[in-house]
Each structure stands twice: as C-alpha cells, then as structure tokens.
C-alpha positions as CSV (number, residue, x, y, z in Angstrom):
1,X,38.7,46.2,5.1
2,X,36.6,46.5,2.3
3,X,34.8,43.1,3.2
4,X,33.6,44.6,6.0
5,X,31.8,47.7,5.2
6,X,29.0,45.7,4.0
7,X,29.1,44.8,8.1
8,X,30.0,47.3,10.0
9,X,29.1,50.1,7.7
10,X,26.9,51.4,10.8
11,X,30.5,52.5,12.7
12,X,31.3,55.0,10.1
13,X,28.3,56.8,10.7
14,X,28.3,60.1,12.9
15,X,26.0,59.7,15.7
16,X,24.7,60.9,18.8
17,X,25.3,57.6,20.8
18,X,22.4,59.1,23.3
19,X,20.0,59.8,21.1
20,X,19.9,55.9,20.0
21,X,17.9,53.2,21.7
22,X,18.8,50.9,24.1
23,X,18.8,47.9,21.8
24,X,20.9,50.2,18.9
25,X,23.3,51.3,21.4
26,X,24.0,47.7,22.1
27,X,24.1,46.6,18.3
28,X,27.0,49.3,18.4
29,X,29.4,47.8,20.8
30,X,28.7,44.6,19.6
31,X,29.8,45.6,16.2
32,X,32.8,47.6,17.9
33,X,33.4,44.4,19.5
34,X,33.2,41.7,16.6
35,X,35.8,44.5,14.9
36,X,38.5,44.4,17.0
37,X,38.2,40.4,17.2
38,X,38.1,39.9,13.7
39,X,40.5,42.8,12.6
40,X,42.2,43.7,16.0
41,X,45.9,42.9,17.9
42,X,46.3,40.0,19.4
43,X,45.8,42.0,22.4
44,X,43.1,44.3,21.3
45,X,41.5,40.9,20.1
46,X,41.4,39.4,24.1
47,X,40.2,42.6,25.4
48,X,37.5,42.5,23.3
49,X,36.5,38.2,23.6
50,X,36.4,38.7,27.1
51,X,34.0,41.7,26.9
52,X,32.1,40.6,24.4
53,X,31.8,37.0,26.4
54,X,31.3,38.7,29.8
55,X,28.6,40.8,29.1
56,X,26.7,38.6,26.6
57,X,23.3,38.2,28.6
58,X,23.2,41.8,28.8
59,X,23.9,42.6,25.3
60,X,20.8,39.2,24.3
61,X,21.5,36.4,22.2
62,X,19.2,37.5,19.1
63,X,21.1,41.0,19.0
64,X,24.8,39.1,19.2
65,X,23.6,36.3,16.9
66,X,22.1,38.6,14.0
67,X,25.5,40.7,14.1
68,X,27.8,37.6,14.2
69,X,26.2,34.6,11.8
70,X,26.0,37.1,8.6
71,X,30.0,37.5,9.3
72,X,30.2,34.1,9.8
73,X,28.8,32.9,6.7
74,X,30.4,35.4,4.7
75,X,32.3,33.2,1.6
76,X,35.1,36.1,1.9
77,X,35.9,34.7,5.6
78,X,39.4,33.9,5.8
79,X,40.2,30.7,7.8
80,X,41.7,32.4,10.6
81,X,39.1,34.9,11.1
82,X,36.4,31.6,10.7
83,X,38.3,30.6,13.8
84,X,37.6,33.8,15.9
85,X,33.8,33.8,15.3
86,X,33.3,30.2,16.2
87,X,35.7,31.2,19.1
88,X,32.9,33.8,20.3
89,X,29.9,31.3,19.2
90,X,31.5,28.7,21.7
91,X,31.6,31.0,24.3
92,X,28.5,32.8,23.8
93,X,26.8,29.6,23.8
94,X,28.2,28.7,27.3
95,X,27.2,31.7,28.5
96,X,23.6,31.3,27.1
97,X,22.9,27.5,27.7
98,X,19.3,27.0,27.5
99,X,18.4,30.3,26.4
100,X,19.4,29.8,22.7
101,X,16.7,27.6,22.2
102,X,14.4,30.2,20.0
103,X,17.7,30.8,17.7
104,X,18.6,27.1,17.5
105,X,17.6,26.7,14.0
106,X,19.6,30.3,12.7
107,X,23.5,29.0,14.4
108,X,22.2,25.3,12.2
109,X,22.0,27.1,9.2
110,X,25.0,29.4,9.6
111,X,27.0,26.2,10.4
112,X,25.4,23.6,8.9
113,X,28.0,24.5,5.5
114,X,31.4,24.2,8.4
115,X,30.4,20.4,8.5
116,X,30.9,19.7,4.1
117,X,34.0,22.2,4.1
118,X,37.2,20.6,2.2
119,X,39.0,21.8,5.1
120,X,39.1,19.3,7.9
121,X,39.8,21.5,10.5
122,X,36.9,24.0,9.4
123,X,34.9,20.8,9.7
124,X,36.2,19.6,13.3
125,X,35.0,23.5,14.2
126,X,31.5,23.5,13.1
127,X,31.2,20.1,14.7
128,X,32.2,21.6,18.0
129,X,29.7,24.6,17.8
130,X,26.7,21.8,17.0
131,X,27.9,19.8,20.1
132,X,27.8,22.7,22.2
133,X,24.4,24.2,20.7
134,X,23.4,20.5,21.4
135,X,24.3,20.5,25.0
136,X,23.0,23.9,25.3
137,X,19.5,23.1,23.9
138,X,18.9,19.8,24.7
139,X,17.8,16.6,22.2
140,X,14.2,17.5,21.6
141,X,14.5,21.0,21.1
142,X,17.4,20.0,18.1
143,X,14.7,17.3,16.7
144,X,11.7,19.8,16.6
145,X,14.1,22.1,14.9
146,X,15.8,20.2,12.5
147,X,13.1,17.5,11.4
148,X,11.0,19.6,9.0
149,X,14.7,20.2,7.0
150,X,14.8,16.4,6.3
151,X,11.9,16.1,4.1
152,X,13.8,19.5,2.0
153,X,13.3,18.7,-2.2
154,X,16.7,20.3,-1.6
155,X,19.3,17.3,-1.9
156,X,22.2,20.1,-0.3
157,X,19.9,20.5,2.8
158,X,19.3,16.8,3.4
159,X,22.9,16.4,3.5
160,X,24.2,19.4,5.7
161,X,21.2,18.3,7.9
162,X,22.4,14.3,7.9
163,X,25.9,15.4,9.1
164,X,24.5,17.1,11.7
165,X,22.2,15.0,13.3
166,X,25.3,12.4,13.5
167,X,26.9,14.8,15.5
168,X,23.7,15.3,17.6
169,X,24.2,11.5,18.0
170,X,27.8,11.8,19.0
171,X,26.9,14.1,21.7
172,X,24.2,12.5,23.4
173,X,24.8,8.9,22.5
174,X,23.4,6.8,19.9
175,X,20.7,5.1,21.8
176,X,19.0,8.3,22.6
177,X,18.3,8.9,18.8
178,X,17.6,5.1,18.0
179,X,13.3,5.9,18.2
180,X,13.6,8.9,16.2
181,X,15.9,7.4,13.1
182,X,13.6,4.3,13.7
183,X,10.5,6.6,13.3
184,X,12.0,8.5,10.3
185,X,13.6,5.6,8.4
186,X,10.2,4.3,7.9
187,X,8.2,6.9,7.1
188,X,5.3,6.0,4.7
189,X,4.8,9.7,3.6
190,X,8.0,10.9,2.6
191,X,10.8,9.4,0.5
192,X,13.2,12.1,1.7
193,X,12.9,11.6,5.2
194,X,13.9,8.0,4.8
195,X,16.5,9.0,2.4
196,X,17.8,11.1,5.2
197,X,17.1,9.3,8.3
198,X,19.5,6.5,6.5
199,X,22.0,9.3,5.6
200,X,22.3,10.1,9.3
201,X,22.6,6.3,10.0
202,X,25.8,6.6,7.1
203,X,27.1,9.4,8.6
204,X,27.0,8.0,12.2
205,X,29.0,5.6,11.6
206,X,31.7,7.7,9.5
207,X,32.1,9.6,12.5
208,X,31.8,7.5,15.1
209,X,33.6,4.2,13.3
210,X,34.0,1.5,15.7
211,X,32.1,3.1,19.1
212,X,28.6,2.1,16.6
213,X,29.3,-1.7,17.6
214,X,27.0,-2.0,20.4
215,X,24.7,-0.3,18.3
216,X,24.9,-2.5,15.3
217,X,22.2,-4.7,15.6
218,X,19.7,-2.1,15.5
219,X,21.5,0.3,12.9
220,X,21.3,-2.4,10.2
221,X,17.3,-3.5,11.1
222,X,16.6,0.4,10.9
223,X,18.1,0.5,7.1
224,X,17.8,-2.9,6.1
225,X,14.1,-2.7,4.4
226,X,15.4,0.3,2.4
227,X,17.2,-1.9,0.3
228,X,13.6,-2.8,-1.0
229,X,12.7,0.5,-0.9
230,X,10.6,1.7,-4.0
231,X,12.9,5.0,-4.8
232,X,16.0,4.3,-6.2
233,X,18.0,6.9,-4.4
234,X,17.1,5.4,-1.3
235,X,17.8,1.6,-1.8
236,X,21.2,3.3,-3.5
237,X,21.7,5.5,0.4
238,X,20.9,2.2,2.2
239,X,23.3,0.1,0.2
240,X,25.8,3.1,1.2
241,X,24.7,3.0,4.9
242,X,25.1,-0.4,5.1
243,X,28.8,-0.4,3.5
244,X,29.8,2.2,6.0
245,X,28.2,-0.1,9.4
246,X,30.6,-2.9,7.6
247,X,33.7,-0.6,7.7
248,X,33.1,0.8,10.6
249,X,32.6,-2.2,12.6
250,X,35.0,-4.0,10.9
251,X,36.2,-6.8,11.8
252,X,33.6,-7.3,14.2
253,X,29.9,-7.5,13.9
254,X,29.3,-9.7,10.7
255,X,26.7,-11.7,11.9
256,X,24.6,-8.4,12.6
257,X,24.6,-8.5,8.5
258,X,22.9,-11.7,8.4
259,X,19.5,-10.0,7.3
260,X,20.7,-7.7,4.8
261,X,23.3,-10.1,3.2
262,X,19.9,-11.7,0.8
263,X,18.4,-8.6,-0.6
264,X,22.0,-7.1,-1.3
265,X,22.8,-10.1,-3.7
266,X,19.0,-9.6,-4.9
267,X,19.9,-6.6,-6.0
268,X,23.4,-6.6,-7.4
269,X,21.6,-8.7,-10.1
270,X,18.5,-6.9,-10.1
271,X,20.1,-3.4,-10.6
272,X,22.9,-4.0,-12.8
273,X,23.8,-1.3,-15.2
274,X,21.2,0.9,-14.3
C-alpha cells in the first residue's frame, strides 16, 4: 500500500541480508513481520503474531517498539489494522513485563490519543494496552514517567495524561494513588498540576462510576479547596470533578458533599456571567 512505503520502504531495498548487522537484520524481520500482520491473510497474519510474539525477547523491545508505535500512530490507520498492532502491543508487553520500563513513556505517547478517540471501541483498546503497560511496569515507574506531563502549558497533554492516570487508578485501585492525587491536587507551584490532578479525580470517577464510593470521602476533601482556588480554570475543573463524584455515586454518598456544598453556592453567585 502506498501508506506503507513511508514504513517499510527498507523491504524494497536489494540487500545482502549477511552483510547487515545483527541489530538490522532483526529490524528486517520485524518489518517482514508487522507486514504480513497488518496487510497479510488471515492465515499469513497468525503465522506471523505468533512469531513475532514468540521471539520478542530475542528481537528487544526498543527495536520492536520503534518499528511498531510510528505505524500505530499513523492518522491513515484503518480501524481494523489499529486492532492488529494493539493486538501485538498486548502481547509483546506480556512477553516483556518488567523490562519495558525504559520505553514506558514512548507506548504513553503512542496511546495516550486511543483514550480521546470518538470511537469507543478504539478507546476500550488503548485502555487495555495502559492496563497492561501498567501491570507490566508497576505504579511508581508510571508516576515517575508520567508526572512531569501534568504540569504541560499544553492543555491536549494534561488531558490525554488525566485519562490515563484514571486508568492507572482502575488497575491498581484507587487507594494506591490517593497520596499522589493528594500531593498533586495541592501543589503550591503549579496551577496545572492541580488543574490535572483534579482532572484525574473527574475522570476516575467517569470510568469507574459507582466502584469510587468507598472512596468518596477522600476524593471530595482532595478537590474541594480548588473551588477557592485562585485560577479560574481550576475552580471551573473542580466544580466539574465534583459534579462527576455526585453522578457517579449517585444516589449514595451525599453527606460526603457536606463540605463542598457552601463554597459551591459561594460561587454560583460569585461567578455569574463570567
């Protein structure tokens, strides 16, 4: 395909395969690989998955990952082709566990843009590659990789980076997180870490709707002072976050609002029209 050559352009060249080096005879199979999964028969396609998966610690994750992410991000991707690479992302993750660690933040930013797609099955699959990368890397290694992006001037960032930590929090649990949102929601140096850490909060409890109840107490006293916060975009998140707890613990929880319920009619009347 056309698409492709921009790719795989490497396959139409004429080469003495032995005169290569190790690591470009690899990049070569890899590519072979990736071809016949993406273009392939259906059975040309499982030949190739189960190659491509069985030998993945020979072939290294930075070599498979820096031939399969560009693909992946590639806005000419048809849907089911999208679904073939995260297919060998999943697997090759597996495969790796802890050893993707030094590439955790290159899969985030190669699937950071499945989680805002207008598709909702796109979404559901970028979800499932964080979970795993999650599980693979572990909680702190996913903090220390993904903090610096939450104080991005980039609002696009913020947001891709919000959505994700909430499904960091879905795969380890809510309370595990609890210090770091608490941490980040009250940061005195940066108004876009606390715009985000509330995002996350928001976005928590979109995803997880009614499972944030045991958690609901502590989700509204870690957003609650940003309602007083001195930047409007983040008394206007926190006013969002706290809309979202209400739905999502609906009709439970309302005396967890008790605290918030004063500075929210404060600033209906204080904020009007503006």
């Amino acid at each position: 395909k056309p698409d492709d050559l921009q790719y795989f352009d490497k396959l139409l060249q004429e080469v003495n395969e032995e005169s290569l080096t190790p690591d470009e005879q690899k990049e070569r199979k890899i590519m072979k690989l990736l071809l016949k999964i993406k273009n392939g028969t259906p059975s040309m396609r499982k030949a190739a998955l189960r190659k491509i998966t069985h030998q993945a610690r020979e072939f290294g994750a930075g070599l498979l990952l820096n031939q399969i992410l560009p693909i992946l991000m590639a806005s000419t991707l048809k849907d089911r082709e999208r679904h073939l690479l995260v297919k060998v992302v999943e697997r090759i993750l597996y495969k790796f566990d802890d050893l993707v660690r030094p590439h955790v933040h290159k899969i985030c930013v190669a699937i950071k843009p499945l989680l805002i797609d207008e598709d909702h099955y796109t979404r559901v699959e970028g979800r499932k590659i964080i979970s795993n990368l999650a599980n693979a890397a572990g909680l702190s290694t996913m903090i220390s990789t993904m903090r610096p992006d939450m104080d991005n001037l980039d609002e696009y960032v913020r947001n891709t980076t919000a959505r994700t930590f909430a499904v960091v929090a879905s795969t380890f649990g809510i309370t595990d997180l609890l210090p770091f949102l608490k941490t980040v929601c009250t940061s005195k140096t940066s108004w876009q870490a606390r715009h985000t850490g509330i995002k996350i909060i928001r976005q928590i409890a979109i995803l997880q709707g009614c499972a944030i109840l045991p958690h609901l107490q502590s989700l509204v006293e870690i957003i609650e002072h940003g309602l007083v916060d001195e930047q409007q975009k983040v008394r206007t998140i926190a006013a969002l976050g706290i809309s979202a707890l209400a739905q999502a613990a609906a009709p439970y929880g309302i005396e967890s609002f008790d605290t918030v319920l004063k500075p929210l009619w404060c600033g209906i009347k204080q904020h009007r029209g503006k």
